[in-house]
Each structure stands twice: as structure tokens, then as C-alpha cells.
C-alpha positions as CSV (number, residue, x, y, z in Angstrom):
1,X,51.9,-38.3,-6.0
2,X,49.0,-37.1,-7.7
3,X,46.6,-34.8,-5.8
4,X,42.9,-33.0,-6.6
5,X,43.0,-29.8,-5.6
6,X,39.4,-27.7,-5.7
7,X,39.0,-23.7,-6.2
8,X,36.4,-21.9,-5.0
9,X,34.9,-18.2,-5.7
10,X,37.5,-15.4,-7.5
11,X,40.1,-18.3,-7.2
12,X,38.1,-20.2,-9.7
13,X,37.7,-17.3,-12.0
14,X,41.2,-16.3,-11.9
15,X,42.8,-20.2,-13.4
16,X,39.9,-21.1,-15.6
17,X,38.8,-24.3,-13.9
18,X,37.3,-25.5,-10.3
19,X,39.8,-28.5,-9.8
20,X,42.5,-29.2,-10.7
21,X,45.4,-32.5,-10.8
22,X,48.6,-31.5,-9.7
23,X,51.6,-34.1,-9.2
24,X,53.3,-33.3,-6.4
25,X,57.0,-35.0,-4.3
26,X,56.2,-37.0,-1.4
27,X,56.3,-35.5,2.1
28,X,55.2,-31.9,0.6
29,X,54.2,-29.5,2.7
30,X,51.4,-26.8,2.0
31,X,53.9,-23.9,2.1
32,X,55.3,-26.3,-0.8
33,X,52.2,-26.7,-2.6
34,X,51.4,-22.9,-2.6
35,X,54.8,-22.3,-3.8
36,X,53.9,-24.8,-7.0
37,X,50.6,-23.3,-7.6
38,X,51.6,-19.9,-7.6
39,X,54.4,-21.6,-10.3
40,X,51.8,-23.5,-12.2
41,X,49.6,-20.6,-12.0
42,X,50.6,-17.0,-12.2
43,X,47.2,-15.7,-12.1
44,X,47.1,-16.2,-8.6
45,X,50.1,-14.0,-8.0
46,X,48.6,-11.3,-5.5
47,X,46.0,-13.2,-4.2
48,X,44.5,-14.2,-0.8
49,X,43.7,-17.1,-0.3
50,X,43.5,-20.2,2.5
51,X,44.4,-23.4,2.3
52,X,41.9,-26.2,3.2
53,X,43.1,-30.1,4.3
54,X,40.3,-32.4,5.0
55,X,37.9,-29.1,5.2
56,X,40.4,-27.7,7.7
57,X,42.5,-24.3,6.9
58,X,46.2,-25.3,7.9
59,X,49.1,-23.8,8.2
60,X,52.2,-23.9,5.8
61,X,53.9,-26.7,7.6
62,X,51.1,-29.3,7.3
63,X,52.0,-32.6,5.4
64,X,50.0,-32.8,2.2
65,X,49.5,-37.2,2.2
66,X,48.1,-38.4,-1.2
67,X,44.5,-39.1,0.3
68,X,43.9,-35.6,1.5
69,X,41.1,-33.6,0.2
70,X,42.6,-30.2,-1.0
71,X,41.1,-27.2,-1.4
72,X,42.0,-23.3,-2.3
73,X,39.2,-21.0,-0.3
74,X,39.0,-17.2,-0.9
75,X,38.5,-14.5,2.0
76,X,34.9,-14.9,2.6
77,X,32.5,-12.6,4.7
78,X,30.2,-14.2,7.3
79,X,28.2,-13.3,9.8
């Protein structure tokens, strides 16, 4: 299945490009997708960063389906 995935701040930065197409097995999981991104993209070796489904942060055992909205979120300060 091909998914959009969307980088934000230092993430961003650090591949060259705010989204990205990835092609990804069915039934993947977001410890799965992490695993190909960090792959695909060395650059964000030694980063932090979140994972957002449907603008929720899940954890690494979420199913990715192919109509989720995807995207990478750095550690952000608030307040």
C-alpha cells in the first residue's frame, strides 16, 4: 500500500522534503514503519521524534490502514 507521510520542524530539515510516499506491506505496524524510515532515511538515525495517526501520537503496535493520515512530529515545547 502506498501511504503519505508528513514531516514537520528539524525532521523536515534533516530528509530534504515535508512529505513523503512510502509503499509499505499490508497490516504494518508503526514500530514497522519507523523501522523502514529509519532504512529509507539515515538522516534520522538519532532522532526523536513521535509518531502521529489521524492527528493522534500512537504507540508502536498501531495498525498503519492505507487511509490513515501519517505524520512524523519533533519534541515540541508548549506551554
Amino acid at each position: 500500500m502506498d501511504i503519505t507521510i508528513k514531516f514537520f520542524g528539524l525532521l523536515t530539515e534533516a530528509i530534504q522534503q515535508e512529505q513523503i510516499i512510502l509503499t509499505l506491506k499490508e497490516h504494518c505496524t508503526a514500530q514497522d514503519l519507523t523501522n523502514t524510515l529509519l532504512r529509507t532515511f539515515p538522516a534520522l538515525e538519532g532522532k526523536e521524534f513521535k509518531l502521529a495517526v489521524n492527528k493522534n501520537i500512537v504507540t508502536e503496535n498501531v495498525v498503519i490502514l492505507p487511509t490513515d493520515e501519517l505524520a512524523l512530529l519533533p519534541p515540541f515545547a508548549g506551554g
